[in-house]
C-alpha positions, 0 to 999 in steps of 0.5 A, a space after each residue: 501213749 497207751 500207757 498215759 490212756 490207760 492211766 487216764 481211764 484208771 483215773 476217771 473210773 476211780 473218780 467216777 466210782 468215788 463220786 457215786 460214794 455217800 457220805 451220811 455224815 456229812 452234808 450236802 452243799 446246797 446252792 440256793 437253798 431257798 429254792 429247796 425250802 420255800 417259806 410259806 406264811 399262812 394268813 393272819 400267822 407271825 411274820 418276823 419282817 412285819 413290824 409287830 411281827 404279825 399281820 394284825 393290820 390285815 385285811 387292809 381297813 376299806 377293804 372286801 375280802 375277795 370273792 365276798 360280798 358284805 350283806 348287812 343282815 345275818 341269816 337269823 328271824 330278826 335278819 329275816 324281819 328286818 329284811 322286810 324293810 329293804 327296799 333297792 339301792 342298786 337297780 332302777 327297775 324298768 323294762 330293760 330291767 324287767 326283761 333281764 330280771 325275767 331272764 335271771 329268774 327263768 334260768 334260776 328260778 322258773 324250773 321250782 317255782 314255775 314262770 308264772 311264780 304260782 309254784 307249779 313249775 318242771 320240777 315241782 309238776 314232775 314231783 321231784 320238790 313239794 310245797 313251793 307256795 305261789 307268790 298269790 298266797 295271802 299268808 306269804 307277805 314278801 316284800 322286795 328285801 325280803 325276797 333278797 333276803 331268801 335269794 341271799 341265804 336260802 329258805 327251807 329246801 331252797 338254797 342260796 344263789 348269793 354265789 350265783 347271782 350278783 348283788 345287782 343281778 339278786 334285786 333285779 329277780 327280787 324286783 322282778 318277783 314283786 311283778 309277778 306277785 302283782 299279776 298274780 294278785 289281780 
């Protein structure tokens, strides 16, 4: 009997140090070797199980890209000019979308060009941004688009709130200027 359990350690211990041995020469067995080598497709790159062997028909036609929202006029004085002419399509402005324009635009906008929109607000009274016009200015001619317009891109030092601000969200602070302009002009 200790003999047999003699032989059977010699036996699991030769096993044991052949097993730790490596081989560079040959192979490795890969079970599931997609499991160890994923295959990442980049977008728009030759796929060879699509039909053409590429994602040509992508994005699907009708469709918007995710986390876009297609903005007709470009960031150019011609988009600018023809921005003069938008007028809302969205928002029926009033006074429940007056008192939502005036919370936006308190939290968004209030703190460079003041509450009032005479240009005189924190930042601008602590000196941290100069130059922010009041909407009363005789040479600033806005207008609804082109507020949306300025909202959307950003003019001079003031940057855009497109990823801030929802499409609705940008016509209810444009609307919402043009009232202030109003009080303003009286």
């Amino acid at each position: 009997m200790n003999d047999m359990k003699k032989i059977l350690g010699l036996l699991l211990s030769s096993l044991l140090l052949v097993s730790c041995h490596t081989d560079n020469t040959k192979r490795n067995f890969e079970y599931f070797p997609d499991m160890y080598h994923p295959v990442g497709y980049e977008t728009y790159q030759a796929v060879p199980f699509l039909p053409n062997g590429t994602a040509a028909g992508l994005p699907a036609p009708h469709t918007i890209a995710r986390g876009h929202i297609p903005y007709e006029l470009d960031n150019t004085i011609d988009g600018k000019l023809a921005s003069r002419n938008l007028t809302n399509p969205v928002v029926d402005f009033n006074e429940e979308a007056a008192a939502s324009g005036k919370a936006l635009y308190d939290a968004y906008c209030a703190t460079c060009h003041g509450t009032k929109g005479d240009g005189q607000g924190t930042l601008v009274q602590r000196e941290k941004i100069l130059g922010v016009p009041s909407y009363a200015d005789a040479a600033r001619d806005i207008t609804v688009g082109s507020t949306y317009h300025v909202i959307y891109y950003g003019i001079n030092a003031m940057g855009s709130y497109a990823s801030q601000l929802s499409e609705d969200e940008r016509w209810l602070v444009a609307n919402y200027v043009m009232q202030l302009k109003q009080e303003l002009t009286k």
